[in-house]
VMD Tcl script that draws the C-alpha trace (Angstrom):
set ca {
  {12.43 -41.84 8.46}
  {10.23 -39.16 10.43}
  {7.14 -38.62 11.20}
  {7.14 -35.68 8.53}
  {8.39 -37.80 5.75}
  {6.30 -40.74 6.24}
  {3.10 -38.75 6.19}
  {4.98 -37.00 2.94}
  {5.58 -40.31 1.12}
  {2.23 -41.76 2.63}
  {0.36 -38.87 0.10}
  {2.09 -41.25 -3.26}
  {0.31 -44.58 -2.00}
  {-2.99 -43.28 -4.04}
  {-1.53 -41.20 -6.50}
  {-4.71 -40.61 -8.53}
  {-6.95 -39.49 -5.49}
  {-3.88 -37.39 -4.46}
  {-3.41 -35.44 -7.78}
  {-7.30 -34.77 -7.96}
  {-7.07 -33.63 -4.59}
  {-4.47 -31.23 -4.98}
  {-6.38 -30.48 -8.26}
  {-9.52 -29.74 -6.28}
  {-7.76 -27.54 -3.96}
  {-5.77 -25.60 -6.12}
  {-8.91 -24.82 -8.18}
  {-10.66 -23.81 -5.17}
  {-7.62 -21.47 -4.20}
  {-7.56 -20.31 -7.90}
  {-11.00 -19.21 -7.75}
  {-10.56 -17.79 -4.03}
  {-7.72 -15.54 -5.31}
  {-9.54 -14.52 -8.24}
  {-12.39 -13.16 -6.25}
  {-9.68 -10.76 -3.75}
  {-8.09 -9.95 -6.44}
  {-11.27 -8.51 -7.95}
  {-12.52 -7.01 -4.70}
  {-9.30 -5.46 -3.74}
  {-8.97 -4.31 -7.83}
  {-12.55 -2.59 -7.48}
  {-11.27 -0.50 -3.78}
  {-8.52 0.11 -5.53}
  {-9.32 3.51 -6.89}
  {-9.91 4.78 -3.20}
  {-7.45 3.09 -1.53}
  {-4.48 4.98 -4.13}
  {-7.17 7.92 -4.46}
  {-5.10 11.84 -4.40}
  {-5.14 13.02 -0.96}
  {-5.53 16.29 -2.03}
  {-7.50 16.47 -4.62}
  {-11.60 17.56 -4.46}
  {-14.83 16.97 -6.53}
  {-17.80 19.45 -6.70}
  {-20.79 18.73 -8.26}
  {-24.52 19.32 -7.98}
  {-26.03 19.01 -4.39}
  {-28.99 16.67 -6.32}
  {-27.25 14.73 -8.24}
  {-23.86 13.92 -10.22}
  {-26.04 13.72 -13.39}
  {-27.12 17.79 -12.98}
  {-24.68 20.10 -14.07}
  {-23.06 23.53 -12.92}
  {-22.94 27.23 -13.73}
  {-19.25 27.57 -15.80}
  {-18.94 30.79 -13.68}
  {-18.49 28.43 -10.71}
  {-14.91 27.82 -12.02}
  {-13.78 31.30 -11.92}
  {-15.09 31.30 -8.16}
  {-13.33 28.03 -7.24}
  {-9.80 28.79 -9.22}
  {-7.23 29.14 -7.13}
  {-5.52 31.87 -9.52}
  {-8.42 34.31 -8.91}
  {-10.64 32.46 -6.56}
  {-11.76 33.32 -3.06}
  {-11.74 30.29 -0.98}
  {-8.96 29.53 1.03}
  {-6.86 26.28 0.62}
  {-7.70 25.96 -3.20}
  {-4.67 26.12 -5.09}
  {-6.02 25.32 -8.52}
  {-9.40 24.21 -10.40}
  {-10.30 22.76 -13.53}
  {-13.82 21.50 -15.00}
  {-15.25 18.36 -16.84}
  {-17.96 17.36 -18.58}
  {-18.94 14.08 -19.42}
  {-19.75 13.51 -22.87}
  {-21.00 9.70 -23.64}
  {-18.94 9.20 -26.89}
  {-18.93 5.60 -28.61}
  {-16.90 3.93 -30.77}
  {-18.94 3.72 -34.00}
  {-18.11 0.36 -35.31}
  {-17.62 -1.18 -31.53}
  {-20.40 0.48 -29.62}
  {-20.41 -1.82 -26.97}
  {-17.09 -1.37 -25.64}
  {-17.44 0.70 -22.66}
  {-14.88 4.18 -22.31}
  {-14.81 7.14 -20.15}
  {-14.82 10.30 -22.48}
  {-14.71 13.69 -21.35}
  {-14.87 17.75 -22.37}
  {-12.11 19.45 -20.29}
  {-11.06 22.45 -19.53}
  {-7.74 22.83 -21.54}
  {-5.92 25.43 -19.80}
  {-6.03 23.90 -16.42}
  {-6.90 19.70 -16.86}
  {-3.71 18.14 -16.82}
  {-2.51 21.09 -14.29}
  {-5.08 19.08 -11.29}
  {-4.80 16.10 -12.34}
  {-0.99 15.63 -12.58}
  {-1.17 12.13 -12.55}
  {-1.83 11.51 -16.37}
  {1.67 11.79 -17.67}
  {1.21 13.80 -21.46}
  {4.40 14.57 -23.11}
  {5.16 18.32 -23.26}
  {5.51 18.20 -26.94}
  {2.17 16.20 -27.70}
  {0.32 18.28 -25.07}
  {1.16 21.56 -26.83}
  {0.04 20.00 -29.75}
  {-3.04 19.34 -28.67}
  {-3.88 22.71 -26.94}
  {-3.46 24.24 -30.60}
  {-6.11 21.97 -32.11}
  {-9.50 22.85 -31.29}
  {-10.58 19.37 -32.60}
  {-7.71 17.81 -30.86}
  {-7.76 14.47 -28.11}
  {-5.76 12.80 -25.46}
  {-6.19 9.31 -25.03}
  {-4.95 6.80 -22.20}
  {-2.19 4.54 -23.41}
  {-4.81 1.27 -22.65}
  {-6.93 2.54 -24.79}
  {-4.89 3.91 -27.61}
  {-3.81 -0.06 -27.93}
  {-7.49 -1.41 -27.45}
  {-8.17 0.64 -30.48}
  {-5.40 0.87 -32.30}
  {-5.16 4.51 -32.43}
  {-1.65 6.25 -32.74}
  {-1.21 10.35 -32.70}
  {-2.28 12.18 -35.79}
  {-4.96 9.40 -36.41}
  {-8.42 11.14 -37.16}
  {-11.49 9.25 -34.82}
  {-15.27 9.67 -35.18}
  {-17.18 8.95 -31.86}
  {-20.89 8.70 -31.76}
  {-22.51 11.05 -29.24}
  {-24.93 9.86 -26.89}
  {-26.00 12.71 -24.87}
  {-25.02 14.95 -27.39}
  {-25.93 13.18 -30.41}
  {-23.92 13.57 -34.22}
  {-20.92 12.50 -35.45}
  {-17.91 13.96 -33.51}
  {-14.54 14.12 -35.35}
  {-11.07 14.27 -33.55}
  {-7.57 13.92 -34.02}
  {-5.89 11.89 -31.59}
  {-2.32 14.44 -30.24}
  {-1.49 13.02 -27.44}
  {-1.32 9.39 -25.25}
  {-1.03 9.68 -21.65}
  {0.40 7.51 -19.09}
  {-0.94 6.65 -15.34}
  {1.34 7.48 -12.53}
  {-0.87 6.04 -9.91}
  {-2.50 3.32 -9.56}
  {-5.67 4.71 -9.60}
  {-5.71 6.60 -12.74}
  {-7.83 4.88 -15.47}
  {-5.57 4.60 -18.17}
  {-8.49 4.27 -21.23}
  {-10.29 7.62 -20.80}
  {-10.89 9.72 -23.72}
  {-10.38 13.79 -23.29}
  {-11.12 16.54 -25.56}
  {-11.39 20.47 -25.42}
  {-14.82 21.48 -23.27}
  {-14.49 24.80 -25.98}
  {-15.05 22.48 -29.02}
  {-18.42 20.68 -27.16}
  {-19.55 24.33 -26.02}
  {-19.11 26.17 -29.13}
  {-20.45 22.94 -31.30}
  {-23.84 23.10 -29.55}
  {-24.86 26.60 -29.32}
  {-27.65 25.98 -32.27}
  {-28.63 22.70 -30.95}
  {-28.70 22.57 -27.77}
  {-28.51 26.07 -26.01}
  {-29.51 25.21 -22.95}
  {-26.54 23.14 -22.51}
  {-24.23 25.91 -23.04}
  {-21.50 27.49 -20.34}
  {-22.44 24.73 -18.14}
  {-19.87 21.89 -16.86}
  {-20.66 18.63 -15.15}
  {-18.46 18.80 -11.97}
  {-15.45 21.11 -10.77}
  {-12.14 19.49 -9.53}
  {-10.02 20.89 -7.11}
  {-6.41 20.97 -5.73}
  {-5.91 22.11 -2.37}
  {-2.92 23.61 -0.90}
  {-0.21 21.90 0.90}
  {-1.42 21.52 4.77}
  {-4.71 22.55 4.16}
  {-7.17 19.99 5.11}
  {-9.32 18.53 2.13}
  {-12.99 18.21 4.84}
  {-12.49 22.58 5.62}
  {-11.97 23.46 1.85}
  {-14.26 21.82 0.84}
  {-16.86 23.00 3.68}
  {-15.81 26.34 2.22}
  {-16.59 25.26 -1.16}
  {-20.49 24.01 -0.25}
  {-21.10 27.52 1.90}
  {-19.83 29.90 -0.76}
  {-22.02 28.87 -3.29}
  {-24.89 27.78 -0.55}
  {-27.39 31.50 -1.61}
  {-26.57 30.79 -4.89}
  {-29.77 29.19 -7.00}
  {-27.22 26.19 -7.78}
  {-26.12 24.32 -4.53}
  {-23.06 22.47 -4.26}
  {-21.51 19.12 -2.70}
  {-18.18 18.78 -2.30}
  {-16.01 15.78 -0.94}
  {-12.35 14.34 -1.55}
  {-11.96 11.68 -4.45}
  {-11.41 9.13 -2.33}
  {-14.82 9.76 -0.68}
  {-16.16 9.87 -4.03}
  {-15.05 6.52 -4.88}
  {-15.95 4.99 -1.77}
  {-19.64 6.54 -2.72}
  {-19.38 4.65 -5.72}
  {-18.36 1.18 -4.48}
  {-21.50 1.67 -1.97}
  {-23.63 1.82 -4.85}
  {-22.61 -1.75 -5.43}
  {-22.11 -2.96 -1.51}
  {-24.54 -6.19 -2.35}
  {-22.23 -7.04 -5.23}
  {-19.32 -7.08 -2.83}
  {-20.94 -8.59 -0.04}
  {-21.78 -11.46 -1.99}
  {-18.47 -11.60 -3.56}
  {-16.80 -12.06 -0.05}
  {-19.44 -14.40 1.20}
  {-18.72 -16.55 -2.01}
  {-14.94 -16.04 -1.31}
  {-15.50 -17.92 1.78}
  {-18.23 -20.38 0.92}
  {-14.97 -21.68 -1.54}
  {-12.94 -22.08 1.52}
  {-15.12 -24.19 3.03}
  {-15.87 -26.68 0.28}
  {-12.05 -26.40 0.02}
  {-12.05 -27.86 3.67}
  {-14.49 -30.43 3.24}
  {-12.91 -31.63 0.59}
  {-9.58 -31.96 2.42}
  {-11.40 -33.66 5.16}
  {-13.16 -36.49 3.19}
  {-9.74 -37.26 1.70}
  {-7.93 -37.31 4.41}
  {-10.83 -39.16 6.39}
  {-10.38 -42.41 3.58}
  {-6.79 -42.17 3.75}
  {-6.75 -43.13 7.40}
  {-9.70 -45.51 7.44}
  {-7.55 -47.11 4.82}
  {-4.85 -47.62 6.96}
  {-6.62 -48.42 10.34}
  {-4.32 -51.76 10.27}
  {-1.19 -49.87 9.86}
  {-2.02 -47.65 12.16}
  {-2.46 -50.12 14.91}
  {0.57 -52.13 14.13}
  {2.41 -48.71 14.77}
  {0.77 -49.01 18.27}
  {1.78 -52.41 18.41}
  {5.36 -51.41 17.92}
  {5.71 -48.56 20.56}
  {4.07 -45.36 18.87}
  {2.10 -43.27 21.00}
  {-1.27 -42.14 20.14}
  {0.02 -38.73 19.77}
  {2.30 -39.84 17.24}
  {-0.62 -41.16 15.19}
  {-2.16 -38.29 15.32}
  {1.07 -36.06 14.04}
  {1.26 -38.60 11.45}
  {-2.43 -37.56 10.18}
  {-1.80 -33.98 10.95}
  {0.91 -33.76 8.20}
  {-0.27 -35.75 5.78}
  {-2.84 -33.23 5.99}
  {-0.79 -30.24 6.14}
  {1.53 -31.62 3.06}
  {-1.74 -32.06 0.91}
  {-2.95 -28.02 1.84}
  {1.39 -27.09 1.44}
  {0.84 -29.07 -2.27}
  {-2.75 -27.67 -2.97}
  {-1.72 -24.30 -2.25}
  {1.59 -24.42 -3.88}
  {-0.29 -25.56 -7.36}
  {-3.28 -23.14 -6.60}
  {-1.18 -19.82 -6.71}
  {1.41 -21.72 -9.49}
  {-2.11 -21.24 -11.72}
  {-3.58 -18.34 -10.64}
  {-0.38 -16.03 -11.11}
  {-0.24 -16.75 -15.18}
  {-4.12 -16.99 -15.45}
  {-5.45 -13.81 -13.44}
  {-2.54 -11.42 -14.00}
  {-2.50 -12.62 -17.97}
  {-6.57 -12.04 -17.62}
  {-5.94 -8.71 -15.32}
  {-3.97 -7.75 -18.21}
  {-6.51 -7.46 -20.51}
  {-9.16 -6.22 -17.92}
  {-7.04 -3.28 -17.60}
  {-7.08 -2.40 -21.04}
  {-10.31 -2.62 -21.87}
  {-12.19 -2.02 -18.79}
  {-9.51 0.90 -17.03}
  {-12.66 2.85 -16.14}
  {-14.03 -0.31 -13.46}
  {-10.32 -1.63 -12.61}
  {-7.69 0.39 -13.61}
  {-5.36 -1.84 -11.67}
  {-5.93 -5.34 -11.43}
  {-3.08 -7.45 -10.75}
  {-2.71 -10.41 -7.73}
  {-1.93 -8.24 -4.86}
  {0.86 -10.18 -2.85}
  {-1.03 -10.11 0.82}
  {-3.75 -12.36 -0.94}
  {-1.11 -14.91 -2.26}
  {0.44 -15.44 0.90}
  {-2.94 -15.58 3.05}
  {-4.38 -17.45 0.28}
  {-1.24 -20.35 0.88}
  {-1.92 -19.63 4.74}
  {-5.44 -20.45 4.45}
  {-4.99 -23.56 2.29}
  {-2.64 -25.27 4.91}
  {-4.71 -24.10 7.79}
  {-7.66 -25.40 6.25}
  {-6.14 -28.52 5.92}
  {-4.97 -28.90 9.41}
  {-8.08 -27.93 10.54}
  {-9.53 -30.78 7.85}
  {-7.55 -33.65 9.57}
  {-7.77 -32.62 13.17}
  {-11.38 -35.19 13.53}
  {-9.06 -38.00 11.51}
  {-6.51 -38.03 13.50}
  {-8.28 -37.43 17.07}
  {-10.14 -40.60 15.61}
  {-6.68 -42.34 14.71}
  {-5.08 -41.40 18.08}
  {-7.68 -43.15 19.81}
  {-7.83 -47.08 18.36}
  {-7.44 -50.17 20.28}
  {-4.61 -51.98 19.31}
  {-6.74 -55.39 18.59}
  {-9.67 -53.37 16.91}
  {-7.13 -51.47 14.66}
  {-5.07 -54.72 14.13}
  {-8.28 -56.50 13.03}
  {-10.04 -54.02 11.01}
  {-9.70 -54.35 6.83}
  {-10.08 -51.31 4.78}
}
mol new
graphics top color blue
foreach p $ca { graphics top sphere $p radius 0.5 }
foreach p [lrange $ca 0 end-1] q [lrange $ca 1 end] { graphics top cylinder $p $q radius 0.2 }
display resetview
């Protein structure tokens, strides 16, 4: 028998405080993973942002709109700044579900012609997508949302508008799919045309204006001179612009919520160290417990070093176990869970899944912890007296 395997078969003497142990750490590791998972879900859509795609909007504010005529400056068919290659336009709209208002989704008045030309990424079948350029009234959904709701093509929907309030009927033509991982796969798109024309009495003002301008540039041309360009055409116009790649708009947006995220990691590793001191206290009892075995072990030739192994990976086997059972319950329970986060909340985390960097550092950290948990234990075992040891009782 080795060193190894006694401290292995050591962890059975107390089988109850062993399984809670291993309990406690693989809830503490499921709980760790849970919160990486979420952080590195929520940088996802910058991290797998398009390289070489662009955002303009108002130089105040996202929530102020643009001149339409913008468009016809920025596209690249007929534009005049160098490096676009093609342009489309959006408008956000604020529809709701009438029945389930409180289930959040991203829907949007887009530019027909030219939408699904930028953004590439939403997959539309050619057949559905033709169909829905002939219907005024017409909408694309994203395939997670199509099965939060329900909705198949040809069904007719009724949103509630928010910003531009009524009842909005559409007919659902097409269900696209995400071919990055960044694409949120439950936003709702309909023609800008049927928005503009259906407010002209109500709401005039609103008219030939869009919310922001998205561009593509062209191959080699870097994304920080277009869209310099971009700003300084339009910089003596009465409208000023700002324009920045869509990965620096999403890194914008997480910075909105940096104290979220800072706190997040902070608590990520606040659970490591209970993790550890739970480790330690076990591992602590366990070899006060056997302070007479330990120094008959002395007794009979073994060096204080080898006492001290003999801690070590009892310790190490308990982390090994901990973390083992941690990411056996995490993979089922956050994926399953990540599952249903993408579906109904694509427009947050349109990608949430255990990434597999934070599985292995997550077993990494659980053994290391543990070593680190016994080191005190066993500097303490590696240094009895023989008689002391062989006298002391529990």
């Amino acid at each position: 028998m080795t060193l190894v395997g006694l401290s292995v078969k050591n962890i059975r003497r107390n089988r109850l405080r062993a399984v809670l142990t291993v309990l406690g750490v693989a809830i503490a590791l499921l709980a760790f993973v849970f919160i990486r998972t979420t952080l590195d879900a929520w940088s996802t859509g910058a991290e797998h942002a398009a390289q070489d795609r662009l955002g303009t909007m108002h130089k105040v504010s996202f929530t102020m709109d643009l001149p339409r005529t913008y468009f016809e400056e920025l596209d690249g068919t007929r534009g005049t700044v160098p490096g676009v290659k093609a342009a489309t336009y959006q408008n956000w709209f604020g529809g709701k579900h009438p029945v389930r208002e409180q289930e959040f989704f991203a829907t949007i008045a887009v530019h027909s012609d030219t939408f699904f030309d930028v953004y590439s990424d939403m997959a539309v079948p050619p057949d559905q997508l033709a169909a829905w350029k002939e219907d005024r009234q017409g909408a694309i959904v994203g395939e997670a949302l199509a099965k939060q709701f329900g909705w198949s093509v040809g069904d007719d929907v009724t949103l509630l508008g928010t910003i531009y309030p009524g009842d909005w009927k559409f007919t659902i033509r097409g269900i696209y799919s995400a071919t990055r991982r960044a694409v949120d796969r439950t936003q709702f798109v309909f023609h800008w045309t049927y928005l503009n024309e259906s407010i002209k009495d109500t709401m005039p003002e609103q008219t030939e204006r869009v919310g922001w301008i998205s561009t593509v540039i062209e191959p080699g041309a870097r994304g920080a001179d277009v869209a310099q360009a971009i700003d300084a055409k339009f910089e003596e116009h009465d409208v000023q612009t700002r324009t920045m790649s869509e990965r620096a708009l999403s890194m914008e947006f997480m910075g909105s919520f940096g104290a979220i995220l800072t706190a997040l990691d902070v608590v990520s590793g606040v659970i490591l160290v209970i993790m550890m001191l739970i480790l330690g206290n076990t591992i602590a009892m366990s070899v006060r417990e056997r302070t007479n075995e330990h120094g008959v072990l002395l007794a009979l030739g073994f060096r204080p070093k080898h006492i001290a192994l003999f801690v070590m990976g009892e310790g190490l086997a308990i982390g090994l176990l901990g973390g083992l059972a941690g990411l056996c319950l995490s993979y089922p329970f956050i994926n399953g869970m990540g599952r249903w986060i993408e579906d109904n909340m694509g427009a947050w985390f349109p990608y949430f899944q255990i990434p597999i960097d934070v599985a292995i550092t997550a077993l990494l950290l659980a053994m290391l912890l543990a070593g680190l948990a016994a080191v005190i234990p066993a500097y303490r075992a590696s240094r009895l007296d023989v008689i002391d040891a062989l006298r002391r009782i529990g």
